[in-house]
Backbone as CSV, one residue per row, in Angstrom:
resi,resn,N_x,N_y,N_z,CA_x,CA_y,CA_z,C_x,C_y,C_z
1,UNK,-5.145,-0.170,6.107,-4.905,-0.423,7.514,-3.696,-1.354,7.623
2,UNK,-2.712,-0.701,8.137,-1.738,-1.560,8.587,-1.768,-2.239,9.387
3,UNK,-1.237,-3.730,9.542,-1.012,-4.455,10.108,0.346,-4.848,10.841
4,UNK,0.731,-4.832,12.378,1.609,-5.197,12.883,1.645,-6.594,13.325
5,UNK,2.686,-7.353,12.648,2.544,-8.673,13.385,4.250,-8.986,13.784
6,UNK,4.758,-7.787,14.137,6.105,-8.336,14.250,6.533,-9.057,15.787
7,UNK,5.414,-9.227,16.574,5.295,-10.107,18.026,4.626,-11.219,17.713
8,UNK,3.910,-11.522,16.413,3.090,-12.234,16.366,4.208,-14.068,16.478
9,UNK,3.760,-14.851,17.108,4.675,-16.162,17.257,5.576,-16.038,18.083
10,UNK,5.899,-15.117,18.705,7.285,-15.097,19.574,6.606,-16.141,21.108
11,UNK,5.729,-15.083,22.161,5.700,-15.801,23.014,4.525,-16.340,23.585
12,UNK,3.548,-16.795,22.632,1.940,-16.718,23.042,1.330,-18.039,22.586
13,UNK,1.870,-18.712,24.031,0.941,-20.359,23.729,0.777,-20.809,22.693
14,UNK,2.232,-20.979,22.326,2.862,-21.577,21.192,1.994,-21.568,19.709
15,UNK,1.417,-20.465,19.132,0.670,-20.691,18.553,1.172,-19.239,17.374
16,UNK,0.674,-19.227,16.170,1.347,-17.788,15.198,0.928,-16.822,15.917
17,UNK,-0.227,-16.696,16.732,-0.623,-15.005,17.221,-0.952,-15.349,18.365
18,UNK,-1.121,-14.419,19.365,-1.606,-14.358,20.513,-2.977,-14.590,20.626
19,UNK,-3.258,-15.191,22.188,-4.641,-15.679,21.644,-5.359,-13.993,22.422
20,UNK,-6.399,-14.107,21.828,-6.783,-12.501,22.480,-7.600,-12.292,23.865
21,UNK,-7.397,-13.127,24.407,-7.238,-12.896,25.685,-5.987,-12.722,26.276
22,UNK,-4.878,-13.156,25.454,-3.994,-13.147,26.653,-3.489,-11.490,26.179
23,UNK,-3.994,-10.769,24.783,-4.064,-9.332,24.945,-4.388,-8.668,25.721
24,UNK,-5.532,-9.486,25.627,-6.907,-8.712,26.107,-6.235,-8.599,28.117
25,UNK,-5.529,-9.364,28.225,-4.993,-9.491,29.720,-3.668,-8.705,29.650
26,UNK,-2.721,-8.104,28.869,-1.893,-7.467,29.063,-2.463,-5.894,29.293
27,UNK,-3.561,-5.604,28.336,-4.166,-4.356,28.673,-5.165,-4.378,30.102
28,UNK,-5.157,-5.190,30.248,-6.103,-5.097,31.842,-4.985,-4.876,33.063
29,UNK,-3.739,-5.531,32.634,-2.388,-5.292,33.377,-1.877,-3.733,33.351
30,UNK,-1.854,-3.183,31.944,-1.210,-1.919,31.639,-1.696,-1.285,33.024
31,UNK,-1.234,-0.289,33.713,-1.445,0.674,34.375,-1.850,1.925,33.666
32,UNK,-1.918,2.461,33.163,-2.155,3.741,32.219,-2.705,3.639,31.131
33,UNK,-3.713,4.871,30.622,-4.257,4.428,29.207,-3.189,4.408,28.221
34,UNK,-2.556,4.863,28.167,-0.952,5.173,27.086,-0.768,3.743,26.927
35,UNK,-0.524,3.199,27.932,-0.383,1.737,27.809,-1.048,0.732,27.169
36,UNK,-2.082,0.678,27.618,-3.218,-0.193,27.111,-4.010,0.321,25.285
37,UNK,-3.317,1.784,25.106,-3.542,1.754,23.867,-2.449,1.002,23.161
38,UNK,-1.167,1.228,23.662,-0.064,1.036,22.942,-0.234,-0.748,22.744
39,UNK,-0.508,-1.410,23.864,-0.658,-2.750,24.061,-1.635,-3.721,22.581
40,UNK,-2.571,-2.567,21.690,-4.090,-2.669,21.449,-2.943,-2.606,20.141
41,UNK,-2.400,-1.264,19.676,-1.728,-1.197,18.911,-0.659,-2.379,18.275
42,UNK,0.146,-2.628,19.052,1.290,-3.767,19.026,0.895,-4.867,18.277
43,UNK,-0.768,-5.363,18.768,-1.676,-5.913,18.062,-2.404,-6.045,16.958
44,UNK,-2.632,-4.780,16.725,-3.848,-4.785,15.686,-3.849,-5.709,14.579
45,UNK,-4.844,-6.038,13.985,-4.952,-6.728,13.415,-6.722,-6.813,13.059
46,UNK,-7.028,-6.979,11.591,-8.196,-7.078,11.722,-8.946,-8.134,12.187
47,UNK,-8.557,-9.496,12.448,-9.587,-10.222,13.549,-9.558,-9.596,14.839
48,UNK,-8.974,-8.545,15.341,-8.911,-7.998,16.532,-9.676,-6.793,16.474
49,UNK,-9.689,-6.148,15.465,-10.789,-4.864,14.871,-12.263,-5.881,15.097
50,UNK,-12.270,-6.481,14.492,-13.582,-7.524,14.109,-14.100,-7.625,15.720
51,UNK,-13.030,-8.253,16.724,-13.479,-8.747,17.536,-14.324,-7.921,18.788
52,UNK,-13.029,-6.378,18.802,-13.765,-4.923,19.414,-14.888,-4.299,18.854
53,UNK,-15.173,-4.362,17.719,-16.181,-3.967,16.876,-17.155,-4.350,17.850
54,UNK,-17.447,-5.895,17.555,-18.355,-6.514,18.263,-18.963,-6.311,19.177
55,UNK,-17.913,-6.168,20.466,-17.810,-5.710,21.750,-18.265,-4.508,22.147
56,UNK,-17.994,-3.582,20.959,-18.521,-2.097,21.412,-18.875,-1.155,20.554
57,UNK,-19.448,-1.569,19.162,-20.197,-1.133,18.307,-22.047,-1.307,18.677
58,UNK,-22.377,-0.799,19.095,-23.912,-0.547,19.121,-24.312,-1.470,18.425
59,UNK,-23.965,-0.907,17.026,-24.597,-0.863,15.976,-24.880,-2.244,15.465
60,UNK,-23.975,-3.157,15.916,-23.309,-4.432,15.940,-24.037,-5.146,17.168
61,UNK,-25.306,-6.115,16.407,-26.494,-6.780,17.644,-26.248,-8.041,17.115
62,UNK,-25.783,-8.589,17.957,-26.065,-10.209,18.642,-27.044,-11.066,17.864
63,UNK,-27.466,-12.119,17.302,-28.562,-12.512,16.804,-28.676,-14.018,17.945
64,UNK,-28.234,-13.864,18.597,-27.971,-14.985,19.956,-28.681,-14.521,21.046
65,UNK,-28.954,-15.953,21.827,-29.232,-15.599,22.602,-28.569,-15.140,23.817
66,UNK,-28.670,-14.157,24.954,-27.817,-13.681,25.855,-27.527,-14.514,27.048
67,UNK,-26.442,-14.337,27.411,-26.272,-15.448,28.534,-25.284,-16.689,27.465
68,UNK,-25.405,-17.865,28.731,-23.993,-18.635,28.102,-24.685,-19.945,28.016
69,UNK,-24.720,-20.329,26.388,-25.538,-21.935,26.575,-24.642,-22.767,26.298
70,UNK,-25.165,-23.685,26.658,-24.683,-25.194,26.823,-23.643,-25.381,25.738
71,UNK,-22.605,-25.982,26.409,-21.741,-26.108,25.742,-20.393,-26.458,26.327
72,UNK,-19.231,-27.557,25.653,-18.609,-28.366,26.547,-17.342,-27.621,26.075
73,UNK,-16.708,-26.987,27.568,-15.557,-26.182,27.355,-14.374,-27.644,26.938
74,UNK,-13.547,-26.584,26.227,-12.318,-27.439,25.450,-11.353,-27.345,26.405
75,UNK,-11.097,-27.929,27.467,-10.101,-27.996,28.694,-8.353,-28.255,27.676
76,UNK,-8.462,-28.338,26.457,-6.960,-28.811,26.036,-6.275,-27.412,26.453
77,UNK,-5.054,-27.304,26.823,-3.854,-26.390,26.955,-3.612,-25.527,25.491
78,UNK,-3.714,-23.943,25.727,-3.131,-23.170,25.269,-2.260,-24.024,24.134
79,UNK,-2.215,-23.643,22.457,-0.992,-23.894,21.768,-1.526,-24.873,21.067
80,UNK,-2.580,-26.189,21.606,-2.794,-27.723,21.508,-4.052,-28.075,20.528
81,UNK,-4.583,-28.174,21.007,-6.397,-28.913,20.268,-7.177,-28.251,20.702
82,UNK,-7.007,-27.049,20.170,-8.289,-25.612,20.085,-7.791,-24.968,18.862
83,UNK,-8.744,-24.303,18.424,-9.128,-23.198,17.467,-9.075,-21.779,17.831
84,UNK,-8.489,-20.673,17.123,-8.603,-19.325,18.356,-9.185,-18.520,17.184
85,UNK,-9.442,-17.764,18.208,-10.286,-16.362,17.367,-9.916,-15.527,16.350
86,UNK,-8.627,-15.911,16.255,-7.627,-14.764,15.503,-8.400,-15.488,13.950
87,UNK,-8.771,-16.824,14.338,-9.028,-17.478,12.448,-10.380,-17.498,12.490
88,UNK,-10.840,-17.841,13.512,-12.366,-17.899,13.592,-13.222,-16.559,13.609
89,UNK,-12.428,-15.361,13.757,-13.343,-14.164,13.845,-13.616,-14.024,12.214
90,UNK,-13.499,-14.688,11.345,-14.315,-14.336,9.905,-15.475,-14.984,9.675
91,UNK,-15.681,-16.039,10.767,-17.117,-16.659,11.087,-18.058,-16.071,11.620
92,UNK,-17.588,-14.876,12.280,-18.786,-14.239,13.445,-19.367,-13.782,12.165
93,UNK,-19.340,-13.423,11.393,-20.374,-12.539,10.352,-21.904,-13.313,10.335
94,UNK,-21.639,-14.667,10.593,-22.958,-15.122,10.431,-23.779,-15.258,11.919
95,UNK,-23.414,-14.343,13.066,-23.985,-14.266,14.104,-24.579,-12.753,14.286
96,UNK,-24.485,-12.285,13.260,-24.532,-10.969,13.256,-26.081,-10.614,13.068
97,UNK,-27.461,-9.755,13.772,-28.329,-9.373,13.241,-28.794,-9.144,11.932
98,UNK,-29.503,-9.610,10.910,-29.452,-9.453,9.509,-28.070,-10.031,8.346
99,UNK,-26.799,-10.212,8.751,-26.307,-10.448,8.441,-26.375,-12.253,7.263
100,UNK,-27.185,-12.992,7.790,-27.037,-14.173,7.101,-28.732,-15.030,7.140
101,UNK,-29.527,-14.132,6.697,-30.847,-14.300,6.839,-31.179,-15.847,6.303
102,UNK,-30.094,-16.728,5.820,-30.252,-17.997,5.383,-30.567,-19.372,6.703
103,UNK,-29.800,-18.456,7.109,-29.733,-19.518,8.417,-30.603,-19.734,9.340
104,UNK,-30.948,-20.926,10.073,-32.116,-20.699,11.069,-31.574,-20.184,12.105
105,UNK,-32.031,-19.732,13.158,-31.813,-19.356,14.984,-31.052,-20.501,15.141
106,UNK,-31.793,-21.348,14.971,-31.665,-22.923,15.845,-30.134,-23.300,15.021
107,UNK,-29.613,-23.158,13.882,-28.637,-23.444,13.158,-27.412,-22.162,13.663
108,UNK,-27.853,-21.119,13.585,-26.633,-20.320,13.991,-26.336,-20.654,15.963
109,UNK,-27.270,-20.790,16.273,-26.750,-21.275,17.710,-26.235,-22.195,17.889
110,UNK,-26.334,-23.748,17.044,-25.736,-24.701,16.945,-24.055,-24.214,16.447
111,UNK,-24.004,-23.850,15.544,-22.440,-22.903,14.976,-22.164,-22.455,15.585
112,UNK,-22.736,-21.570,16.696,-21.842,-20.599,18.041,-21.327,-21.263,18.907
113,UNK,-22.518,-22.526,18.961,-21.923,-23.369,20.455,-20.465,-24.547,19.795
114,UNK,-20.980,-24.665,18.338,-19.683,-25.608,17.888,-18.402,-24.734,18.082
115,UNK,-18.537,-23.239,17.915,-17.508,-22.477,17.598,-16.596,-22.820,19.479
116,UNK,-17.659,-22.236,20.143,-17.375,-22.011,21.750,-16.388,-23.430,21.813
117,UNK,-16.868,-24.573,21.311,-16.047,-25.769,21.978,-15.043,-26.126,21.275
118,UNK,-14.905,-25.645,19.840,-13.425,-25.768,19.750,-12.460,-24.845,20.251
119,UNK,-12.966,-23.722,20.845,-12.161,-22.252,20.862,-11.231,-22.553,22.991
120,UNK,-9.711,-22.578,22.552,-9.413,-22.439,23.653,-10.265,-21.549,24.875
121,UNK,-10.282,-22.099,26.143,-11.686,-22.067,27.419,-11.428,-20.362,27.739
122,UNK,-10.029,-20.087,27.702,-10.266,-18.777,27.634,-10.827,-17.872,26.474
123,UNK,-10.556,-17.869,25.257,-10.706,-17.478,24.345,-12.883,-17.695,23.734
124,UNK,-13.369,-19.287,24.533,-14.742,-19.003,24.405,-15.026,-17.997,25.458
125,UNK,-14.501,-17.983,26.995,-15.213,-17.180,27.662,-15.333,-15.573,27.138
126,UNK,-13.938,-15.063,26.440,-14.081,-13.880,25.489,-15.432,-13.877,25.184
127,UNK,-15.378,-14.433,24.157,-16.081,-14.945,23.488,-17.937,-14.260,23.343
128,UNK,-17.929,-14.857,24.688,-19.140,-14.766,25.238,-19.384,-13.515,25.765
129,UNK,-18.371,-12.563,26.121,-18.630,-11.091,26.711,-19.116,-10.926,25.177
130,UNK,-17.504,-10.521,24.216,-17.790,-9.890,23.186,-19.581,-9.805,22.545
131,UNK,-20.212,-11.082,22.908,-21.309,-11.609,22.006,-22.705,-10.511,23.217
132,UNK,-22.433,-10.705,24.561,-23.357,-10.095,25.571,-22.622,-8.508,25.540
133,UNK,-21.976,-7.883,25.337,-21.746,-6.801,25.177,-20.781,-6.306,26.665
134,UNK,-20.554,-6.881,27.255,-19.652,-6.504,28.971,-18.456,-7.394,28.561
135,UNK,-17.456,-6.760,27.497,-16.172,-7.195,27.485,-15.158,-6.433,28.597
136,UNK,-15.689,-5.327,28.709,-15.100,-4.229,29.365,-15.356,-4.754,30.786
137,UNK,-15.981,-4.982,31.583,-16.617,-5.533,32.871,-15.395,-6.496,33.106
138,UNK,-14.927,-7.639,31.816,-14.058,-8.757,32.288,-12.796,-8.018,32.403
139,UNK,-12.347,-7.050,31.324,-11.017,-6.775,31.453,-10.488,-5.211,31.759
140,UNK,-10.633,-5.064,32.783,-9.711,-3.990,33.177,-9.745,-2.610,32.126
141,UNK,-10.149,-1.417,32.250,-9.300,-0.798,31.177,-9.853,-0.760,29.667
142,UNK,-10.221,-1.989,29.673,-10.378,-2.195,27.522,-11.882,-1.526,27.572
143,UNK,-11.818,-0.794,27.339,-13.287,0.859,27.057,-13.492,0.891,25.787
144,UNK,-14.597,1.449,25.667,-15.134,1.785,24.475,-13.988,3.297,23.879
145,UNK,-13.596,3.605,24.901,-12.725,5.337,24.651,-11.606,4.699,24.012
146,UNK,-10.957,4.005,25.035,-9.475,3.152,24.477,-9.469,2.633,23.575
147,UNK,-10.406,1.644,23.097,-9.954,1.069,21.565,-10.495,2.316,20.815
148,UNK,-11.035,2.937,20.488,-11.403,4.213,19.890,-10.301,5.293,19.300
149,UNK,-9.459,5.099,20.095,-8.209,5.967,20.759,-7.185,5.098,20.019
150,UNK,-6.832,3.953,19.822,-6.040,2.898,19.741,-6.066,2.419,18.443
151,UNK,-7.085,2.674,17.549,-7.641,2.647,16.129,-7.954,3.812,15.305
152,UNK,-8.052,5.351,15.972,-8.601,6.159,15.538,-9.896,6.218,14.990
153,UNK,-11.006,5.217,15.539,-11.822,5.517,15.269,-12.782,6.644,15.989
154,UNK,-13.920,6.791,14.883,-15.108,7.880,15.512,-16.285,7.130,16.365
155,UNK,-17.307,8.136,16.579,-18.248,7.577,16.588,-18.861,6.648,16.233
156,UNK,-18.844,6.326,14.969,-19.337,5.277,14.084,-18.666,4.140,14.028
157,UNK,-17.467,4.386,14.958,-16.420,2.571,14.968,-15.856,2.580,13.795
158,UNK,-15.494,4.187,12.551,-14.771,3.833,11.694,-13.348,4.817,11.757
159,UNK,-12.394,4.435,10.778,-11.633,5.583,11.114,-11.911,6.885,10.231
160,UNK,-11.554,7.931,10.896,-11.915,9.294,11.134,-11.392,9.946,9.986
């Protein structure tokens, strides 16, 4: 799987990659699916595979609870004193159903909510669709068809 990062650092809250919302907001902008694949594309990247997976793999259950707990949004500015998803999506593995049977409930929710408050305020509210499954509801456009389309994947969320 190739990786494009030749936008990566240019203009995205001063930081090496875009944070994925503010993707996730250019494809809610695109007018056309052509667009919003191409937008998905420009991107890819596997913390961004990781992160749609999430979002719209079935197969792929939550071990959280639903809804949004407690937890003190990181008001710092884009670029500054947050953490983004692009580094932190190799952590979600341990939020995953079956995935990390070591851990307690009470311990992986503590880790989600630590995750949420370092993670720039846009980037937890992501966050929180990806984890409740209505990423699509926040942004415009970003479908289960489109990233599908945009990755070549199948049914199964792999490629074809």
């Amino acid at each position: 799987m190739a990786t494009n990062t030749t936008n990566l650092g240019m203009d995205y809250a001063g930081t090496s990659a875009p944070l994925f919302s503010e993707i996730f907001t250019k494809v809610n902008n695109a007018k056309v699916k052509e667009e919003k694949i191409k937008v998905l594309k420009q991107h890819d990247s596997v913390p961004l595979r990781q992160i749609l997976k999430g979002a719209f793999d079935p197969k792929i259950e939550w071990d959280l609870p639903e809804g949004t707990p407690p937890y003190k949004v990181n008001e710092a500015p884009a670029g500054t004193e947050h953490t983004v998803l692009y580094t932190e999506s190799k952590r979600l593995w341990h939020f995953v159903k079956g995935a990390d049977p070591k851990l307690t409930k009470a311990r992986k929710e503590m880790m989600f909510i630590q995750m949420l408050e370092g993670l720039h305020a846009d980037e937890a509210k992501l966050l929180l669709n990806v984890k409740d499954k209505n990423l699509n509801t926040v942004y415009k456009g970003l479908t289960d068809a489109v990233v599908k389309e945009a990755f070549g994947w199948n049914e199964e969320y792999k490629t074809a």
